[in-house]
N, C-alpha and C positions, 0 to 999 in steps of 0.2 A: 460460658461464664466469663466475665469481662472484669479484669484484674486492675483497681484504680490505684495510682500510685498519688500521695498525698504527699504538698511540698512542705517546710516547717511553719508553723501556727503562726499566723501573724494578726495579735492581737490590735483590735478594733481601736482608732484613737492614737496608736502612737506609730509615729513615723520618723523609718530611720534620717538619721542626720544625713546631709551630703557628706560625701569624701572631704578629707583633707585638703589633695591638690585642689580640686575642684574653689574650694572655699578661698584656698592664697590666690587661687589666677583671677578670681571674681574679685578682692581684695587689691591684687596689680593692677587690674583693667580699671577700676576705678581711680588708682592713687595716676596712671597714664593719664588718665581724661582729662583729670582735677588739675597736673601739673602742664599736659601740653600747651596752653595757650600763654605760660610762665616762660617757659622753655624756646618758644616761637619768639615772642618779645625778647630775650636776652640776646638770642641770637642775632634778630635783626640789629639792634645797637649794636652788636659787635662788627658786624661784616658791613652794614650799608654803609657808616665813616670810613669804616677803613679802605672799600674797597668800588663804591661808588660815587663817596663825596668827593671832589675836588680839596685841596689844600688848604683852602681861604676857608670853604662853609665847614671842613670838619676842625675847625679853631674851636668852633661855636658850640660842635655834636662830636667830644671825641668818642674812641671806643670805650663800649662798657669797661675794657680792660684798664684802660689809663684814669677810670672816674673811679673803680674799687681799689687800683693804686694807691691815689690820693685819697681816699677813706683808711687803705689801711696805715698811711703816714699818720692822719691823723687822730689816729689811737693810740699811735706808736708817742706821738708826741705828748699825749694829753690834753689837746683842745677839742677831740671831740666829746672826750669826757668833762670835761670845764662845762662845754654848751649844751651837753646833754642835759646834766644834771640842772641847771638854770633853767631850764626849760618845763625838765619833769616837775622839777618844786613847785612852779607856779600853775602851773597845768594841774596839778593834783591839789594843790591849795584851792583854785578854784572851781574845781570838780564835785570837790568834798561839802565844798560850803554849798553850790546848788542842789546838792541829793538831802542834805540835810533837811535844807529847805522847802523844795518841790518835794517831797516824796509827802511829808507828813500834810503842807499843805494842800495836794495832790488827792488825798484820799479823804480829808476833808469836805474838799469842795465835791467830789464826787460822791460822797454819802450824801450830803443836803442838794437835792437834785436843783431846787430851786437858786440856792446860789450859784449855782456850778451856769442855771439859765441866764442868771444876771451878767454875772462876770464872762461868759462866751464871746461878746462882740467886742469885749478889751484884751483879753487874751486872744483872738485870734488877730488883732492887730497887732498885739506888740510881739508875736510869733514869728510875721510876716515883715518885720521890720530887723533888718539884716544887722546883724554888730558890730559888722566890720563898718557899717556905714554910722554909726554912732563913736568909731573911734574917735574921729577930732574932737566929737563933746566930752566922752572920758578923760581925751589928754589933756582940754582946756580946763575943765572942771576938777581935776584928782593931778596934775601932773604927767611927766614923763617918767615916772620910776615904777615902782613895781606893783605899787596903788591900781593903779590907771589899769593896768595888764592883768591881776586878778580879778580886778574888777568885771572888765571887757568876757572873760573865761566865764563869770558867773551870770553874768546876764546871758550868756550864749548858750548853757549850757541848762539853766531854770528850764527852758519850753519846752523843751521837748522830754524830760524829766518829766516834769508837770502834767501838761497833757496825756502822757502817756497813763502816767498812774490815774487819772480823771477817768481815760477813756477804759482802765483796766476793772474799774469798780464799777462802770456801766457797762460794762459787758458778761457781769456773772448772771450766771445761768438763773432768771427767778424762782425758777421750781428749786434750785438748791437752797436759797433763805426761806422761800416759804416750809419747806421741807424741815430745816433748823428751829426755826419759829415752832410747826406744831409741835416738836421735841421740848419746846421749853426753854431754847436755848437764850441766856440775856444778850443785850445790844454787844456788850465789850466782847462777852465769848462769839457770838454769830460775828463779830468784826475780826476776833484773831481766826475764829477755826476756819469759817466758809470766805467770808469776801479779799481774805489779803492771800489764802492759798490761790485762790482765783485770778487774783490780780499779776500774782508775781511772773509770769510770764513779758506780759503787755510792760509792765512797769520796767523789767530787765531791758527790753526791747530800746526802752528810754533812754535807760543810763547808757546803754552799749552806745548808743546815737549821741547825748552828749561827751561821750567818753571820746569820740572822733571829734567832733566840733570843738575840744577843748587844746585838740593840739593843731586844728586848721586855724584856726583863731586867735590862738598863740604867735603861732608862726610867723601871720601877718603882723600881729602888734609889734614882735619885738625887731622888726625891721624899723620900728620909730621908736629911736630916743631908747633904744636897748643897748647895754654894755657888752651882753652876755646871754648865750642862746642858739636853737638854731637858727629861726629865724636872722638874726643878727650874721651867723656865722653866712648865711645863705647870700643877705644883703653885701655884706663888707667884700667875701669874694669876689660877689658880680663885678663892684665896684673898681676893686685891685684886678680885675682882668684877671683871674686865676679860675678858668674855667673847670677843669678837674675838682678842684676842690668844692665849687658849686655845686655841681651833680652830685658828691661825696655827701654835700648835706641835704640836700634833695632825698636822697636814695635813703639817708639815717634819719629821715623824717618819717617815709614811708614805711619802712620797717617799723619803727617805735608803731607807728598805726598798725599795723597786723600783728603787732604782739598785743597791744592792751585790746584791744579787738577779741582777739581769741581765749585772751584772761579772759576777757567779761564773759566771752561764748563757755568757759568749762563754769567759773562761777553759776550762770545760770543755771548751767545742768547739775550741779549740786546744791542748789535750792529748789529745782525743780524735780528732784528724784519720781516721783508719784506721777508723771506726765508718760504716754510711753512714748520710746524713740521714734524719732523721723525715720522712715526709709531713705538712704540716700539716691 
């Protein structure tokens, strides 16, 4: 007689969670990966001026340590808040005004397939036509003040808005309007319920893209004929030979970039709840 010993029931379908540690070390190894190539670049500005540049060339390349110095004087003073804020107004003033614009235009031309065919060979021209390379016509035509510089933000920042949401409304799934359609659904509801849930991805994708082009683009103008900015603060440094402070606005450029960046990146994911997560 052979005596089976049975282990506890383990119901079909569900499966236990991993451990705790398990979950944090998978959790570390990841936030390791994400940050090493941060951590490799900080370090090299810090040790290759100090310790391999000669005298003369680290005038040009100080240490990280002496550029986050001079960043934090200039907090401490209040000119990096002067220039930030100069900056952010108009960067956002001009931001604002092209989503307004390009979005509703955007979905527009992308419902009427046909205009969306007309219009394709002038918009991907005036795409491919750089802003920064239009600045002297802005300045000549609008001035040197703050016309010219919202301006310049808003043509920079339309295209890729634009086409994005263009290309967000030609890529919904047909079986989902036709599906809408048998249901009875009219043009305004099949436009808010199936084509704009569909779209808001690709269209995010836009703004998050003009949302950077509005402070690369910035940056450059306000080196012309700006009082106030970073840009400006980047420019007058170079100019006064105050190297540190350079890089300090260099560095408070690139930051401002990975913060609206990542706003736009959590905004998206709370518009887009219904999407499921990326695996990292």
């Amino acid at each position: 007689m052979t005596t089976t010993l049975e282990g506890p029931a383990v119901h079909k379908g569900l499966v236990a969670p991993p451990p705790k540690p398990r979950r944090l070390a998978g959790k570390l190894t990841r936030a390791v990966h994400a940050s090493a190539a941060v951590v490799l670049f900080v370090a090299l500005w810090e040790l290759i001026p100090r310790f391999v540049l000669d005298e003369s060339t680290r005038t040009f390349l100080p240490p990280l340590s002496e550029d986050l110095q001079a960043l934090w004087e200039l907090i401490l003073d209040g000119q990096l808040a002067e220039h930030l804020l100069a900056s952010i107004g108009r960067s956002a003033a001009g931001f604002a005004i092209a989503v307004a614009v390009a979005v509703p235009l955007g979905l527009l031309i992308g419902w009427y397939r046909p205009v969306a065919r007309f219009l394709q060979p002038l918009l991907e021209l005036a795409r491919n036509t750089a802003a920064l390379a239009l600045l002297p016509v802005f300045t000549l035509l609008l001035g040197i003040g703050e016309l010219s510089k919202v301006s310049l933000v808003v043509y920079a920042c339309v295209w890729p808005v634009l086409l994005n949401t263009i290309a967000g409304v030609h890529t919904v799934d047909p079986l989902l309007v036709k599906a809408a359609r048998s249901l009875g659904l009219s043009s305004p509801r099949l436009f808010r319920k199936v084509i704009l849930p569909s779209a808001v991805p690709t269209v995010f994708t836009g703004i998050r893209m003009a949302a950077s082009y509005s402070i690369l683009v910035l940056v450059a103008a306000e080196m012309v004929g700006a009082k106030a900015g970073l840009g400006y603060l980047i420019n007058t440094t170079q100019v006064n030979f105050l190297i540190p402070q350079m890089y300090a606005g260099i560095i408070a450029v690139s930051l401002l970039g990975v913060l609206v960046n990542q706003g736009f990146v959590a905004l998206e994911r709370r518009f887009s709840t219904w999407r499921p997560k990326e695996k990292p």
